[in-house]
KOLKE-26397 format. One record per residue: chain; residue in three letters; x, y, z of N, C-alpha, C in turn. Coordinates in nm, 3 decimals. Atoms other than C-alpha are relative to their C-alpha. Example, Ala and Ser with C-alpha at 12.3 -4.5 7.8 and 13.67 -1.06 7.14 Angstrom:
A,ALA,0.089,-0.119,0.000,1.230,-0.450,0.780,0.090,0.120,0.000
A,SER,-0.082,-0.119,-0.006,1.367,-0.106,0.714,-0.077,0.109,0.073
This chain:
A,UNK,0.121,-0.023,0.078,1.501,-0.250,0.743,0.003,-0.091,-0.123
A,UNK,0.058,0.109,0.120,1.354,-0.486,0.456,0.020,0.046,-0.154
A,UNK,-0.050,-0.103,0.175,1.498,-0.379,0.096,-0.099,0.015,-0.050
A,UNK,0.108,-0.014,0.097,1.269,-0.231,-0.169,-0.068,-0.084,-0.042
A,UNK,0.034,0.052,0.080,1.250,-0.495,-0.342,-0.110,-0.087,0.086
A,UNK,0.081,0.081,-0.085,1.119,-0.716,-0.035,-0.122,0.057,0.018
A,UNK,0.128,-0.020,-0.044,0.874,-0.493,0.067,-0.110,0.013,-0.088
A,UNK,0.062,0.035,0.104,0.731,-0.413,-0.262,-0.075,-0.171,-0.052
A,UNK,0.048,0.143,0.036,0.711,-0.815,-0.341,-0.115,-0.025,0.110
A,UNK,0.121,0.071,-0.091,0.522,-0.872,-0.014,-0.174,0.086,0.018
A,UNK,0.124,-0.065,-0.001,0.253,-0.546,-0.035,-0.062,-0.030,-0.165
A,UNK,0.069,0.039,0.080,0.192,-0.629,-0.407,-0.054,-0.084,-0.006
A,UNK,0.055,0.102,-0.027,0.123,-0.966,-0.338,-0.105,-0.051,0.081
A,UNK,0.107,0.054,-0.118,-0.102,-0.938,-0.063,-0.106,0.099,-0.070
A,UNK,0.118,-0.040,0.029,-0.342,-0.791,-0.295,-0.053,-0.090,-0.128
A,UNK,0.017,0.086,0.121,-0.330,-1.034,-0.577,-0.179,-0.071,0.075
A,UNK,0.016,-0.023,0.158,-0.584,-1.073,-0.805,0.014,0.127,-0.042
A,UNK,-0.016,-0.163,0.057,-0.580,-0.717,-0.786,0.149,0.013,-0.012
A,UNK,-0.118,-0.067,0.050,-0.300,-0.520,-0.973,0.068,0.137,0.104
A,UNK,-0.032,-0.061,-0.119,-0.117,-0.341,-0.692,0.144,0.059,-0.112
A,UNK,-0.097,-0.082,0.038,0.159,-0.110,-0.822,0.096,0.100,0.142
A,UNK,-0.015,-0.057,-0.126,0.416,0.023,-0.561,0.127,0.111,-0.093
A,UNK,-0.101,-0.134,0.043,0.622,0.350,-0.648,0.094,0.062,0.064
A,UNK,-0.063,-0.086,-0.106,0.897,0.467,-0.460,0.086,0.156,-0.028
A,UNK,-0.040,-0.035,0.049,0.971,0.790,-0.456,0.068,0.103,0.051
A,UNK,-0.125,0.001,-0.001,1.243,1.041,-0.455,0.043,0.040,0.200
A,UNK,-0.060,0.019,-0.140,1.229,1.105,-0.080,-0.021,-0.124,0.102
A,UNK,-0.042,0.171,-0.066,1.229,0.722,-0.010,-0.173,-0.026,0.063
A,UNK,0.112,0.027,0.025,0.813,0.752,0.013,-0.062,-0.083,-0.078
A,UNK,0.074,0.079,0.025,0.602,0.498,-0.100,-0.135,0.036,-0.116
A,UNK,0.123,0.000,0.075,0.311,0.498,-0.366,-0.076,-0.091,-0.043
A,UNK,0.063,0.103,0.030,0.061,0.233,-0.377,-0.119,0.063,-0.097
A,UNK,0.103,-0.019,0.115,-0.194,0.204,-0.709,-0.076,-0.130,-0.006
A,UNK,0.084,0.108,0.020,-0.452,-0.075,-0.668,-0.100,-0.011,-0.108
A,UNK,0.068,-0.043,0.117,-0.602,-0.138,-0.977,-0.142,-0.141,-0.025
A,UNK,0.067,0.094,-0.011,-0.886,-0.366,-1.074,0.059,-0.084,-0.136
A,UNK,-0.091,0.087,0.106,-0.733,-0.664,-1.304,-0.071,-0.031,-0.173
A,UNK,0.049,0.029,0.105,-0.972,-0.653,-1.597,0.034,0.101,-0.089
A,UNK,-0.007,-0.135,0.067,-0.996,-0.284,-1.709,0.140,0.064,0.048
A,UNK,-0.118,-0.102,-0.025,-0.668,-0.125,-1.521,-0.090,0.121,0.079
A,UNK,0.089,-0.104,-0.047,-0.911,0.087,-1.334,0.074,-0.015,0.112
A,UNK,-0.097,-0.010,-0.130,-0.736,0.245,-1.026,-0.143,-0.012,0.088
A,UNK,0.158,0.055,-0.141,-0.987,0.142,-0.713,0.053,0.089,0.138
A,UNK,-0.083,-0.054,-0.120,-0.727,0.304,-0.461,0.125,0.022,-0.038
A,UNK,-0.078,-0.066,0.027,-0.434,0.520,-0.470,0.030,0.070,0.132
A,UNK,-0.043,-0.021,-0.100,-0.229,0.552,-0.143,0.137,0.074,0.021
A,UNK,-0.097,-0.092,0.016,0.040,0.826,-0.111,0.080,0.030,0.125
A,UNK,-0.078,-0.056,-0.143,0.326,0.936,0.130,0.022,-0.091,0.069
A,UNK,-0.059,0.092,-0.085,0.386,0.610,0.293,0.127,-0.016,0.028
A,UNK,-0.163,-0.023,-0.007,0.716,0.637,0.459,0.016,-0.159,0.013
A,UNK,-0.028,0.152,0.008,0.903,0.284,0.387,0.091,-0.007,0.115
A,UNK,-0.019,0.037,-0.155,1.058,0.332,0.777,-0.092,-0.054,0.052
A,UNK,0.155,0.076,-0.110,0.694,0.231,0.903,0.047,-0.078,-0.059
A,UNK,0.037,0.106,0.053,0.763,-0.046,0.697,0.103,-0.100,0.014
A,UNK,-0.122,0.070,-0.047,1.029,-0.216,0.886,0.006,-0.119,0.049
A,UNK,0.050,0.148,-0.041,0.848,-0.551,1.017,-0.108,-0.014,-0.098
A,UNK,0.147,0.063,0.045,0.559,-0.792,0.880,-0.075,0.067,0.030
A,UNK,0.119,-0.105,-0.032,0.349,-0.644,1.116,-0.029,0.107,-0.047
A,UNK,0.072,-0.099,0.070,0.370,-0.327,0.976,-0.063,-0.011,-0.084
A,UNK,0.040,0.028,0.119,0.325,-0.413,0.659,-0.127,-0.070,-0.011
A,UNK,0.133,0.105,-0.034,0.020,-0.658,0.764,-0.110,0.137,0.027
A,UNK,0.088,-0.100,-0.056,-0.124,-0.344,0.942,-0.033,0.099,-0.090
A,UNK,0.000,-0.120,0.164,-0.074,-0.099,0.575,-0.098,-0.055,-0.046
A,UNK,0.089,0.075,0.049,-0.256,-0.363,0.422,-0.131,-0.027,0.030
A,UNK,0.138,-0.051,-0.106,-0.537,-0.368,0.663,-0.086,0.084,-0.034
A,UNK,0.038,-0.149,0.037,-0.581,-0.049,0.625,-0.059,-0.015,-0.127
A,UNK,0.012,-0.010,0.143,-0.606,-0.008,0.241,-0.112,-0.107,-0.016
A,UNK,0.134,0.082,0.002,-0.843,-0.316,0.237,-0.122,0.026,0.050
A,UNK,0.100,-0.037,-0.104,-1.056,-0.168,0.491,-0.087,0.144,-0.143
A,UNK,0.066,-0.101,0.067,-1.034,0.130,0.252,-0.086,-0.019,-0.147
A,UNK,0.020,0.077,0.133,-1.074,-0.047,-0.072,-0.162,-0.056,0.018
A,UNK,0.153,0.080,-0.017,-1.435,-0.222,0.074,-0.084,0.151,0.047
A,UNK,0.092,-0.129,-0.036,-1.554,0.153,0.202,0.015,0.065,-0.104
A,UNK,0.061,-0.090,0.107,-1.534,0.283,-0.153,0.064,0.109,-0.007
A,UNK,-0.079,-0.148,-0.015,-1.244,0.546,-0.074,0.100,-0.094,-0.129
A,UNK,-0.047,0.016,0.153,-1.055,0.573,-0.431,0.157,0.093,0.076
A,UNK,-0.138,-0.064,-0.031,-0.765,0.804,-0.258,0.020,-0.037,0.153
A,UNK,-0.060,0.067,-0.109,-0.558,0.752,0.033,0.145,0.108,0.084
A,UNK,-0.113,-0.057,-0.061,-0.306,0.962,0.218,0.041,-0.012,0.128
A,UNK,-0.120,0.095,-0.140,-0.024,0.834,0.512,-0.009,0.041,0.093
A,UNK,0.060,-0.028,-0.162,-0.145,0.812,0.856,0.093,-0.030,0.022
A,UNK,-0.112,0.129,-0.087,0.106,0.697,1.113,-0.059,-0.136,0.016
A,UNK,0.114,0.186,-0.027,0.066,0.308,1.147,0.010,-0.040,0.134
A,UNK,0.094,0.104,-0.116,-0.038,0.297,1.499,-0.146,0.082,-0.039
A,UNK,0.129,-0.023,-0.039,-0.338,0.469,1.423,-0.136,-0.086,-0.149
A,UNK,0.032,0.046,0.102,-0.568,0.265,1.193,-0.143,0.020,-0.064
A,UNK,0.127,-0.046,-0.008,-0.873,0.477,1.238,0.008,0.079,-0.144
């Protein structure tokens, strides 16, 4: 599996300009905070992501997906599907 630090660097980055914040926490869960880069305004706030899904690119390509998908439909919260389903 892909260290913290990796996976963090590659899901914050794939949101740049936006301010992406990743949180991990104490049961090795995930917390993404997408913020908008002017004001700090949170736009999306994604919770419970287990960082096992997050063991290839692909996954991580497919999280991202997601959250973008959600981020353009105007959903401000977010809670952890399994990542085969991307409905």
């Amino acid at each position: 599996m892909m260290s913290i630090l990796e996976q963090r660097q590659i899901i914050e980055s794939a949101f740049l300009p936006l301010n992406c914040r990743c949180t991990i926490e104490a049961d090795d869960s995930m917390t993404l905070e997408i913020r908008a880069p002017r004001n700090d305004q949170v736009l999306l706030r994604a919770a419970g992501i287990q960082r096992g899904e997050l063991s290839s690119s692909r996954a991580i390509s497919q999280l991202v997906l997601r959250l973008r998908q959600q981020l353009t439909s105007g959903e401000t919260e977010s809670r952890a599907r399994p990542m085969g389903s991307l409905a």
